[in-house]
N, C-alpha and C positions, 0 to 999 in steps of 0.2 A: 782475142777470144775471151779471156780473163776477164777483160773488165766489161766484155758485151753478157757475160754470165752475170755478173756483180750486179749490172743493171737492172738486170730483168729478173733478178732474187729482189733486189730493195721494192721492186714496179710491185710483185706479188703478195709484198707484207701489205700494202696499201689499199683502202679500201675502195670498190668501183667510186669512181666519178672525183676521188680524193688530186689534187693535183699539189707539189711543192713549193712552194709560196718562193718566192724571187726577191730579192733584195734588192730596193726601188731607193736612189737617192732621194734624201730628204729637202722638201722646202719652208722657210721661214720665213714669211712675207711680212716684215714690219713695215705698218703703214705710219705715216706723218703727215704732217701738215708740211708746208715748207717753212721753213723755220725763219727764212731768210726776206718775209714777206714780197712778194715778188706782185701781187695784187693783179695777178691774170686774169681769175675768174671773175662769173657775176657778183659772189659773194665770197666774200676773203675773211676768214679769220687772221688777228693782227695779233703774231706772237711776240713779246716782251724782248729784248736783249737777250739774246744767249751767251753772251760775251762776258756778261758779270761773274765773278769770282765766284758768286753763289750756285749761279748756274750750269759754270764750267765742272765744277767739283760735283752736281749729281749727273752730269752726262758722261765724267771717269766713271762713277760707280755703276751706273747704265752699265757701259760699254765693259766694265769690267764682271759682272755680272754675264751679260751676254756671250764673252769668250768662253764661258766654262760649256758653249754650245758645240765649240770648234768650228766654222763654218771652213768650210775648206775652198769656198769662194764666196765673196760680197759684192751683189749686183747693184748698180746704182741708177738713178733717174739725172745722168747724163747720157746725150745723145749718142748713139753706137759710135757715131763719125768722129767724134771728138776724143779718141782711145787715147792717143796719143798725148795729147795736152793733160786728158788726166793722171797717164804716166805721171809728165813731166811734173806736177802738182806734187803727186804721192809720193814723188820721190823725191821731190825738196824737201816735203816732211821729214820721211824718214831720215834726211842727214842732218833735220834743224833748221832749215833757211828757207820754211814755209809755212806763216803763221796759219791758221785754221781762221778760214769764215764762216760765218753763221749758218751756210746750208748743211742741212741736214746729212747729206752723202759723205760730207766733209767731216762733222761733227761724231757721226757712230760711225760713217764706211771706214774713213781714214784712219780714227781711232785704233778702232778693231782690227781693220787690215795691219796693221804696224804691230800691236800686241798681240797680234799670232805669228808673226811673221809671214804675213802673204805678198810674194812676189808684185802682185799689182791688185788694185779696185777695178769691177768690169764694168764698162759703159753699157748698157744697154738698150737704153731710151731709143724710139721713134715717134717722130711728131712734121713730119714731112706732111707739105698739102695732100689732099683725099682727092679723088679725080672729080671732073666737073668746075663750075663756079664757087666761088664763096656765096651765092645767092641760092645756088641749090640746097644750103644748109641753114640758109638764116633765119631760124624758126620766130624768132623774135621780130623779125621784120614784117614777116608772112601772119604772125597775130594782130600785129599794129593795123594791117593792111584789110585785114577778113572780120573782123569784127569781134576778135577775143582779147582786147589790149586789156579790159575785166580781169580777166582769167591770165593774160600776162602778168600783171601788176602782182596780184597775188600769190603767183610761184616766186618772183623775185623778192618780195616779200619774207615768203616763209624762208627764204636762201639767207636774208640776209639778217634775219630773226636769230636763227640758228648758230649763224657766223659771231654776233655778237654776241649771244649767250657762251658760246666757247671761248671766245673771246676772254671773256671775263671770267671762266673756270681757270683759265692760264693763270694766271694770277696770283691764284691761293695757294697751287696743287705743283706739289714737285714734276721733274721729267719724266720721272716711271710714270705717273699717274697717269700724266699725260698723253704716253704710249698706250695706257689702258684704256683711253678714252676712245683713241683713234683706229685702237682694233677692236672694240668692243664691236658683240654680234648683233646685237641690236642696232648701234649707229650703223653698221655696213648694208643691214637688212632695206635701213630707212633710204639711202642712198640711193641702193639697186633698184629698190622698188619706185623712184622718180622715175628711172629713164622711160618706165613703164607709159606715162603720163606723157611724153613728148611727140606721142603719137597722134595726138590730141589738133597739134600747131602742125595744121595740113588737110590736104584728102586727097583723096584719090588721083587725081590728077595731078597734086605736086603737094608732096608731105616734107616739107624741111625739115620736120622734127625727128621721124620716123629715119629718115638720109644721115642727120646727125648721128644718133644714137650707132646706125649702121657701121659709120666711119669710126665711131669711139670703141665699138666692137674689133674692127678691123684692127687700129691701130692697138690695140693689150694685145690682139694675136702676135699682131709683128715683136712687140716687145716680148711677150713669151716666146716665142720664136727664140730671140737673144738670147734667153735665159738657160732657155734646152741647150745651146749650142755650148752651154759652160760643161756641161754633163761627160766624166773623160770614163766616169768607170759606176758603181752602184753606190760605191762608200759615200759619193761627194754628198758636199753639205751645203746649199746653197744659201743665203742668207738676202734677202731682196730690199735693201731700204728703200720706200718709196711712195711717192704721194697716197696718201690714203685713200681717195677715190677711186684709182687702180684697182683696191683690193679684193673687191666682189670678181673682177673678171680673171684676175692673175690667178686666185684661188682656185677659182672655177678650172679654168684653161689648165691648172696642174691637176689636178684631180680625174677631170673627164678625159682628158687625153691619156692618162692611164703610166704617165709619163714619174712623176713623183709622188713619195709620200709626203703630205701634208703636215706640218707641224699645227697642233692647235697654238696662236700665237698668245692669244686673250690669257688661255688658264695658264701658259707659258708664263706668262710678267706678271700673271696675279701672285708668282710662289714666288717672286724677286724680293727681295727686300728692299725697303721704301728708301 
């Protein structure tokens, strides 16, 4: 009875319609390129060695920088299915008997995870086929075919404009910079606002572009999905390394789902020092 009093004195100091704001675990979504040039896409930016001495030494101060965040978990763009192997990875590191390669998950997850002491790196990529054909999606096919290869030529074009132009900022601009580039709101904006255009390569009758885009939405859900599932209590601090293009939907997906609070990552690494 005591504490049903207590309650409903605190309820009355409050004014109509005022509610107690809830402490929501925080998310940090650092997006990247892959470091580790893996040449998937239609347009690849081609990063430099990360392996040189020069570079190793600002991806310590990166990472060292970034623990003063605490994350109390680091998600990575390895596949959910493959936990295990990354265990096994992270935990040769931790005892010395696993050198780091150039992927990025490796380079700041592994890091990080070890300089705070985090039991393990969380997998939780999905990239599993999307139901249907691969021809239900291949919008590129379907322009060559309808009479937009015009209008193709020139998206892959501007992709691969773009890719060389970063391309060649690598070069000059340390790793933090780097990371500014890749979560800058402007490049994300530019992104998002593509998929807009893929609606284009299609109609009504069969839109592979529109089908793609659909499945690229599906698949950030499932990966958010993953990411929720790390969430044990309010305090956690999630930390999300992962391909930049991700980043308009994973943001999105935390926000609207009402699930966490949002780090701004941009003005995050702009107060870092270089």
């Amino acid at each position: 009875m005591t504490h049903r009093w207590i309650l409903l004195s605190l309820m009355t100091l409050l004014p109509f319609g005022t509610t107690i704001a809830q402490e929501k675990p925080k998310l940090f979504f650092l997006g990247s390129a892959h470091l580790a040039n893996h040449n998937r896409d239609i347009a690849n930016v081609q990063v430099e060695n990360v392996l040189s001495p020069e570079r190793q030494a600002q991806f310590e101060s990166l990472v060292d920088q970034l623990a003063a965040w605490k994350p109390t978990h680091i998600a990575v763009e390895v596949l959910h299915t493959k936990q295990a192997e990354l265990d096994a990875h992270y935990a040769a590191y931790r005892a010395g008997t696993y050198k780091l390669t150039a992927e990025e998950y490796e380079q700041i997850g592994f890091r990080l995870a070890k300089k705070l002491g985090l039991p393990r790196v969380d997998a939780v990529n999905w990239n599993d086929d999307a139901p249907g054909t691969d021809a239900d999606y291949d919008w590129m096919a379907w322009a060559k075919a309808n009479g937009k290869g015009a209008m193709l030529d020139k998206t892959i074009n501007e992709l691969k404009a773009d890719a060389a132009r970063e391309t060649l900022f690598l070069k000059d601009h340390t790793v933090l910079q780097w990371y500014q580039l890749w979560n800058d709101p402007e490049r994300m904006h530019k992104d998002e606002a593509g998929y807009f255009d893929m609606a284009f390569y299609g109609n009504d009758a069969k839109n592979p572009g529109a089908a793609w885009v659909g499945q690229w939405y599906a698949r950030n859900l499932r990966i958010f999905t993953h990411i929720r599932e790390l969430v044990a209590r309010p305090s956690d601090r999630i930390l999300v390394v992962y391909g930049a293009g991700h980043g308009p939907h994973l943001r999105k997906d935390a926000t609207e789902s009402g699930v966490f609070e949002l780090v701004d990552t941009y003005e995050s690494l702009k107060a870092l020092h270089p």
